[in-house]
C-alpha positions as CSV (number, residue, x, y, z in Angstrom):
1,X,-47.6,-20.4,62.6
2,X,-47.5,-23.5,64.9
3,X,-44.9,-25.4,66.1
4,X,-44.1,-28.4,64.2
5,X,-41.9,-30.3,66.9
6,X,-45.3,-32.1,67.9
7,X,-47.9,-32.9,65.2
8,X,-51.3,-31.5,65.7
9,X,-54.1,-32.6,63.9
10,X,-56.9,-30.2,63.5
11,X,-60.2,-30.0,61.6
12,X,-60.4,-27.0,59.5
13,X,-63.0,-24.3,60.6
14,X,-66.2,-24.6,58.6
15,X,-68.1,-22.1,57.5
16,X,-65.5,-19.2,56.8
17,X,-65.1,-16.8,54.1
18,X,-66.9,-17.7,50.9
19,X,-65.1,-17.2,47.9
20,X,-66.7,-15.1,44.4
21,X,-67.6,-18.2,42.6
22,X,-69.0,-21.7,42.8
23,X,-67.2,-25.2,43.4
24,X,-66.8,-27.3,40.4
25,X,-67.0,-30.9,40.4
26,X,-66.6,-31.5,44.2
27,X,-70.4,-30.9,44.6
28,X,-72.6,-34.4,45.5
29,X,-71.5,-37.6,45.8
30,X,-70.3,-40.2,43.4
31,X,-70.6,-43.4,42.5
32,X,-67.3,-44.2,43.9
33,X,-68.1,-41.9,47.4
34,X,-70.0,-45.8,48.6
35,X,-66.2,-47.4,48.7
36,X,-64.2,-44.3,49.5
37,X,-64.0,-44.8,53.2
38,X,-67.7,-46.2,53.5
39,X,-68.8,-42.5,52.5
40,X,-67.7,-40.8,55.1
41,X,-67.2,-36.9,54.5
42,X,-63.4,-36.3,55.2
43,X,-60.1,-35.8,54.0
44,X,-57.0,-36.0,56.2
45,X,-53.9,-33.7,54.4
46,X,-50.1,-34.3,55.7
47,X,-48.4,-31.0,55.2
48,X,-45.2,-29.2,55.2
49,X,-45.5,-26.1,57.1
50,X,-46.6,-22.1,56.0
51,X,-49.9,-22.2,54.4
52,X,-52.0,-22.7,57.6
53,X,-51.9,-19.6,59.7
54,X,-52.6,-19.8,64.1
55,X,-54.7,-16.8,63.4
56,X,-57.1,-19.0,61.3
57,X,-56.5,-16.5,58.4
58,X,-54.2,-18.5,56.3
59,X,-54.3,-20.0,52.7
60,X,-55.6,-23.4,53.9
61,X,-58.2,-22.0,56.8
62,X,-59.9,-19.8,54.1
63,X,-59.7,-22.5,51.0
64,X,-60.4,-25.5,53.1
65,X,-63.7,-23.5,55.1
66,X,-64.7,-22.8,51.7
67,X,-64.2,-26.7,50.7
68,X,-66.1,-28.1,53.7
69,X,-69.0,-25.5,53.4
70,X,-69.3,-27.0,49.5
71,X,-69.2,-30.5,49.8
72,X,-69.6,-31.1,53.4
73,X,-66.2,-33.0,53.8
74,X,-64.5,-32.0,57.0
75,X,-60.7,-31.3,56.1
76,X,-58.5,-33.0,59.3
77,X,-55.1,-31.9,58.8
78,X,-51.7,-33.2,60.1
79,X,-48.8,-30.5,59.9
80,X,-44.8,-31.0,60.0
81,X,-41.4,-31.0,57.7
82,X,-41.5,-32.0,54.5
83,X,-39.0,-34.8,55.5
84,X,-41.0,-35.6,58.7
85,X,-44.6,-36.0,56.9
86,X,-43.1,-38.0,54.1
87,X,-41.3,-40.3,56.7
88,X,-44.9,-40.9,58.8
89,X,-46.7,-41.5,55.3
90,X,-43.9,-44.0,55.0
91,X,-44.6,-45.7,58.7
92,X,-47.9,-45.9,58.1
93,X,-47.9,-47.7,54.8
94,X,-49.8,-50.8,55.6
95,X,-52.2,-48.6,57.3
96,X,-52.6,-45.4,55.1
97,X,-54.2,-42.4,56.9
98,X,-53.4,-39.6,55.0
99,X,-55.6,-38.8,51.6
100,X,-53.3,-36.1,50.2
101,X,-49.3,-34.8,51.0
102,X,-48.0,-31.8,50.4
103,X,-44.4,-30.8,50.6
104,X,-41.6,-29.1,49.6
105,X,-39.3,-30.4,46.5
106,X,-36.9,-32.5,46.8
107,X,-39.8,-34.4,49.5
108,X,-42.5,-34.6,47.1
109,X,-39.6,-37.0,44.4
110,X,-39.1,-38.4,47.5
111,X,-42.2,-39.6,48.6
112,X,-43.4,-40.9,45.1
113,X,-39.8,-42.8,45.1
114,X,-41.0,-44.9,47.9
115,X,-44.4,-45.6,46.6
116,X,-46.3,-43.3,48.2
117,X,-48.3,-41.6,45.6
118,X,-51.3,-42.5,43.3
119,X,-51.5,-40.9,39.5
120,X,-54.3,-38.6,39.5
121,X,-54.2,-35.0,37.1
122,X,-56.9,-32.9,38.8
123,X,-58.1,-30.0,37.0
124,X,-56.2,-27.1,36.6
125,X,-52.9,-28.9,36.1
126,X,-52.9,-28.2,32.6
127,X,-52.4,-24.7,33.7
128,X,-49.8,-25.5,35.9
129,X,-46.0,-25.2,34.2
130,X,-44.3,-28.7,33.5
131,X,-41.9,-28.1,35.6
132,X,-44.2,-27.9,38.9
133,X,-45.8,-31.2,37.9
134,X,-44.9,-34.8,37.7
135,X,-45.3,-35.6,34.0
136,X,-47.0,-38.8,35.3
137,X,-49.9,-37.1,37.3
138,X,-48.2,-38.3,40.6
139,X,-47.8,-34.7,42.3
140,X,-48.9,-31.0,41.6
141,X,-47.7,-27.7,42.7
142,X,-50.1,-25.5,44.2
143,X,-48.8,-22.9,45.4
144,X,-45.5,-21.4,44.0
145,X,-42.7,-20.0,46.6
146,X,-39.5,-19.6,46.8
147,X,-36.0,-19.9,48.9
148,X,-35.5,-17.1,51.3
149,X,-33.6,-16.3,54.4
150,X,-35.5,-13.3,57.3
151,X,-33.4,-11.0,59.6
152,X,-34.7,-8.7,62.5
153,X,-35.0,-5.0,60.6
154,X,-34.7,-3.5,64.4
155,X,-31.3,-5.0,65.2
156,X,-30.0,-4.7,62.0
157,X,-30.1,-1.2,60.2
158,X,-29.8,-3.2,57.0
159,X,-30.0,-6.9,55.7
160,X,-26.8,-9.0,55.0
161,X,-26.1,-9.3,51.9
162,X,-23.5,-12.1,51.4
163,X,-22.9,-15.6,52.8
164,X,-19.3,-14.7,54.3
165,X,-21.2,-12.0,56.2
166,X,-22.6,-14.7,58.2
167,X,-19.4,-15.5,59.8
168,X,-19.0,-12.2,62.0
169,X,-18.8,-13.2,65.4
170,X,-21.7,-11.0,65.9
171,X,-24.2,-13.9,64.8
172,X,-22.8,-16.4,66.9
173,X,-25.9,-17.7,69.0
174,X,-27.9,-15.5,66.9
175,X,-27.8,-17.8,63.9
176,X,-29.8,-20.6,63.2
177,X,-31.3,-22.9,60.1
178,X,-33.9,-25.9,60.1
179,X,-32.4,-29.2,59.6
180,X,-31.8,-30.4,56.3
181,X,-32.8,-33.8,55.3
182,X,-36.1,-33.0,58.0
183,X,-37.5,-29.5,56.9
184,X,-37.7,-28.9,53.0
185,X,-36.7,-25.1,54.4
186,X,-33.5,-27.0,56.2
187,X,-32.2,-28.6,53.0
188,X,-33.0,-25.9,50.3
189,X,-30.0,-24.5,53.0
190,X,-28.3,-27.1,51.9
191,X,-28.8,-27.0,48.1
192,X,-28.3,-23.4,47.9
193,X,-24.7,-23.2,49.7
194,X,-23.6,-25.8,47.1
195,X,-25.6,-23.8,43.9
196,X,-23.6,-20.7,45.6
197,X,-20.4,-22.3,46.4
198,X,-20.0,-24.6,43.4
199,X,-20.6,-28.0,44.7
200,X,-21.1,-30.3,47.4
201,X,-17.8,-30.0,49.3
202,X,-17.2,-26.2,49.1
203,X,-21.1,-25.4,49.8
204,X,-20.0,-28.2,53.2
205,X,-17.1,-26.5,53.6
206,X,-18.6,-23.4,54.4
207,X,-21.3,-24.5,56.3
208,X,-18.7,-25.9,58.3
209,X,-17.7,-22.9,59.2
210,X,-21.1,-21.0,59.7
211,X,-21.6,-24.0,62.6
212,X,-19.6,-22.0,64.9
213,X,-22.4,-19.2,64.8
214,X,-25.8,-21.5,64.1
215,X,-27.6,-22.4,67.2
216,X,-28.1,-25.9,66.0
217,X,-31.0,-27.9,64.7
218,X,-34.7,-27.5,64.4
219,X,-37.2,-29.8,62.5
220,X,-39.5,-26.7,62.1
221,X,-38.4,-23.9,59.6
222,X,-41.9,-21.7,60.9
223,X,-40.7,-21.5,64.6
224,X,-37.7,-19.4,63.7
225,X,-39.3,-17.0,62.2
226,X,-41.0,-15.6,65.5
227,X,-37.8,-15.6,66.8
228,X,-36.2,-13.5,64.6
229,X,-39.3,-11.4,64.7
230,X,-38.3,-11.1,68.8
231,X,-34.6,-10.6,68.7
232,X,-33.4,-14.2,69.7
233,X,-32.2,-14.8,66.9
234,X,-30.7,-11.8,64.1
235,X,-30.9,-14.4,61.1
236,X,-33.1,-17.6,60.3
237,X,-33.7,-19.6,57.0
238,X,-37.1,-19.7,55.8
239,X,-39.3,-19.1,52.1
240,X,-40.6,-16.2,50.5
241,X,-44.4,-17.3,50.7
242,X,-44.2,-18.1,54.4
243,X,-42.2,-15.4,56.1
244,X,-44.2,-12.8,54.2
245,X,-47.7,-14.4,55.6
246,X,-45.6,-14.1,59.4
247,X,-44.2,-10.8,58.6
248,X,-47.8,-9.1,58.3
249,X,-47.7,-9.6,62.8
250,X,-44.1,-10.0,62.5
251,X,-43.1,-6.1,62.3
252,X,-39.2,-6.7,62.7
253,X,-39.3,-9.6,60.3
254,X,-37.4,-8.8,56.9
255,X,-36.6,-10.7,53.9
256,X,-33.5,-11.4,52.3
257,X,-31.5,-13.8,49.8
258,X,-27.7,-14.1,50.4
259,X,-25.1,-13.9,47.6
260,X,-21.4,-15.3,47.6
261,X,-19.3,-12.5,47.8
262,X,-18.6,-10.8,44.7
263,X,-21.9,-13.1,43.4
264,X,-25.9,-11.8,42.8
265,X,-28.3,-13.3,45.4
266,X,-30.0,-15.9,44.4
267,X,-32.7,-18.1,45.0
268,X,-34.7,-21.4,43.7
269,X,-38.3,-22.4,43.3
270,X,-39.7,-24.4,46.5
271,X,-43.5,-25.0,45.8
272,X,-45.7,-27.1,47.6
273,X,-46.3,-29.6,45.7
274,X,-49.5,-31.9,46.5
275,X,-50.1,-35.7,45.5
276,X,-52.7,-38.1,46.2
277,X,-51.3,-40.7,48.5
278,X,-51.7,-44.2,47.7
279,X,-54.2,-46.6,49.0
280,X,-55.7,-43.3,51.0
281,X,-58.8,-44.1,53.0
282,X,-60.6,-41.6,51.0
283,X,-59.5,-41.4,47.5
284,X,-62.0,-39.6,46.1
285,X,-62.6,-36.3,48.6
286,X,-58.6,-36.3,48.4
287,X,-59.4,-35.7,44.2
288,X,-62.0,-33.4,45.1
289,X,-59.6,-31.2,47.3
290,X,-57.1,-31.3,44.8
291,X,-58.9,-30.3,42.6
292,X,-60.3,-27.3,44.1
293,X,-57.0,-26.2,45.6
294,X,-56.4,-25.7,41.9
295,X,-59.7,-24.0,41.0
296,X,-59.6,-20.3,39.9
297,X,-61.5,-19.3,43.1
298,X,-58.9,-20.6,45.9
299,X,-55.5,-19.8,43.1
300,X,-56.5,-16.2,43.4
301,X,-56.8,-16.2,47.5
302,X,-53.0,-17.3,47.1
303,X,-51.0,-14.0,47.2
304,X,-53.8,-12.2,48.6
305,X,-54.4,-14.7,51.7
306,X,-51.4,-16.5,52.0
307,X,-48.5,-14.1,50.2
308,X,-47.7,-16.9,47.9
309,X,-47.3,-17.1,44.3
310,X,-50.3,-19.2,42.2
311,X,-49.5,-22.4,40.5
312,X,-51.8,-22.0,37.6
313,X,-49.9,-19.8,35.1
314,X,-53.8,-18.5,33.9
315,X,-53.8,-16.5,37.3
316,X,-52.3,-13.1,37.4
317,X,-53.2,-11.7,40.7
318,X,-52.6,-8.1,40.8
319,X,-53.3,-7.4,44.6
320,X,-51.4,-5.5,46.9
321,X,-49.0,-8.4,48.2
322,X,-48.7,-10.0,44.7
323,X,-47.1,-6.7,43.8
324,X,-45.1,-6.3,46.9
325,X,-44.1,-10.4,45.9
326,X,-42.8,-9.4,42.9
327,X,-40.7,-5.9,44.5
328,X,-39.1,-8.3,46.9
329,X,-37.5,-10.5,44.0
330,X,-36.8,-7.8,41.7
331,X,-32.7,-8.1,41.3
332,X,-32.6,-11.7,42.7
333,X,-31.4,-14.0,40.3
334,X,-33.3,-17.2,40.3
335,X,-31.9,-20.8,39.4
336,X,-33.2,-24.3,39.0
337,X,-32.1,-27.5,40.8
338,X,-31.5,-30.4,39.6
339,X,-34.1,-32.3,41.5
340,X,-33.5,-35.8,39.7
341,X,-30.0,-35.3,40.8
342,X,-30.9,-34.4,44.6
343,X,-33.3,-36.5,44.9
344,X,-30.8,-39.3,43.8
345,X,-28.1,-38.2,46.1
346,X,-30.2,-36.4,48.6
347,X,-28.8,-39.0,51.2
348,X,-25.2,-38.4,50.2
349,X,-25.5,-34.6,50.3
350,X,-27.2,-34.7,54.2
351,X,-24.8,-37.0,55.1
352,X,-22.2,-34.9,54.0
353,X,-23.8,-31.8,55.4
354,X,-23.6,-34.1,58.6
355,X,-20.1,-34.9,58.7
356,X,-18.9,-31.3,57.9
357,X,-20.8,-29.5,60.6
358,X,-20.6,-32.5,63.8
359,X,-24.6,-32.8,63.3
């Protein structure tokens, strides 16, 4: 996974794997393709982190490859935290570059809040559950995940299993979580100590006290990951869909879900969730994209490519990793955020989350 503390922008390879079946409606040109950026044949994506692997073997390489060899529209993509993509999107208002954004929840609210998004329902959505869409078009999940944490499986004979374990002096400096409030990763830290603890002052509370042990921020959620994987760190935030992509080099890398003492673990949906950005230089290859990111051919590359979970709730992948995806959340028991709510207050709860740990 690349670093995210400086943006790269890369084309995606053409000509990689094809996939079983053929492309649907993102062959030819349109009408509207003559005012969609004078015709020219790309789409620029702003994304959160964990679908586009270094390798070149990730979700995005193989589905965008597959797009580009189709239509012929080169796929230049722009990679950070959810927070950080939104916030550029956001500078660059009166001069949009990005066609589509894709981030974690609460980012993707977010991001159509300030006017960022266009309505548009590709095809697919229907197929997609209500709650991992916008019920007016503005965004889509495509790609389900969830909240996880990774640990090193060499220094530890076992994972941790509870918050308060995180506390032992033997973590300190060997500790750390992405920012919340910049990385989606980073504040799902944050949503899940309150879910845990029981609100926004005891879930502060005790990340008030975990500062003693974290190593302090990062804006990248992937980069930990590595770390962990190497021994620098024994314990790192991250998502389900993500860390299991890493862990295939990653021996060392294991994944976990803490639990308040005496509690279950738990987790909470965190899919990446893609809208069409408004007034984008290339509105209609950013509809085409969309639409085959939801297409049959590149939902059933999601667990098997990228260890993710599909958005369509038609595809039932029965590969290898999508049954290892399933063994790894057997037991955990899994909640739903209020994202209205967060969204809302997300300013409040960061600024909170500030003032408790001296960030």
């Amino acid at each position: 996974m690349p670093s995210n503390k400086y943006l790269r922008v890369t084309a995606a390879v053409t000509g990689a794997l094809a996939l079983a079946a053929g492309l649907t409606a993102c062959g030819g040109s349109s009408s509207a393709d003559s005012k969609d950026g004078g015709g020219e044949k790309i789409v620029t994506v702003y994304s959160a982190d964990g679908l586009k692997s270094e390798k070149g073997d990730g979700w995005y390489d193989k589905v965008f490859a597959e797009f580009t060899k189709k239509t012929g529209i080169e796929v230049k993509y722009v990679e950070g935290g959810s927070g950080e993509m939104v916030q550029r999107a956001v500078r660059e208002k009166t001069n949009t570059q990005a066609d589509l954004l894709i981030t974690l929840p609460p980012f993707i609210q977010q991001a159509d809040g300030k006017g960022l998004l266009q309505a548009y329902t590709p095809q697919g959505a229907d197929k997609v559950n209500g709650a991992d869409k916008a019920a007016d078009g503005k965004w889509t999940s495509v790609v389900n995940n969830y909240f996880g944490f990774v640990y090193n499986k060499k220094e530890l004979a076992e994972a941790p299993k509870t918050w308060e374990e995180l506390l032992d002096p033997k973590y300190k400096g060997k500790l750390q979580y992405s920012t919340p409030g910049v990385a989606g990763d980073g504040t799902a830290v944050l949503i899940k100590a309150m879910h845990d603890f029981g609100g926004k002052e005891p879930g502060c509370e005790y990340l008030k006290k975990l500062q003693a042990n974290n190593v302090g921020p990062s804006s990248s959620t992937s980069k930990l990951a590595p770390k962990t994987d190497k021994g620098e760190l024994l314990v790192a935030n991250g998502d389900v869909q993500m860390n299991f992509a890493q862990s295939k080099s990653m021996p060392n890398l294991g994944i976990w879900f803490p639990a308040k003492d005496g509690g279950k673990p738990t987790t909470f949906a965190l899919p990446y969730a893609a809208g069409l950005v408004d007034k984008a230089p290339h509105t209609e290859n950013g509809k085409k994209l969309l639409d085959y990111m939801l297409s049959e051919d590149a939902q059933k590359l999601v667990s098997s490519v990228g260890g993710g979970f599909p958005a369509r709730t038609d595809v039932k992948p029965t590969d290898a990793n999508a049954v290892e995806l399933t063994k790894i959340l057997t037991g955990v028991e899994i909640f739903e955020p209020d994202w209205t709510d967060i969204d809302k207050n997300l300013t409040g709860y960061v600024d909170a989350w500030k003032s408790a740990t001296g960030s």
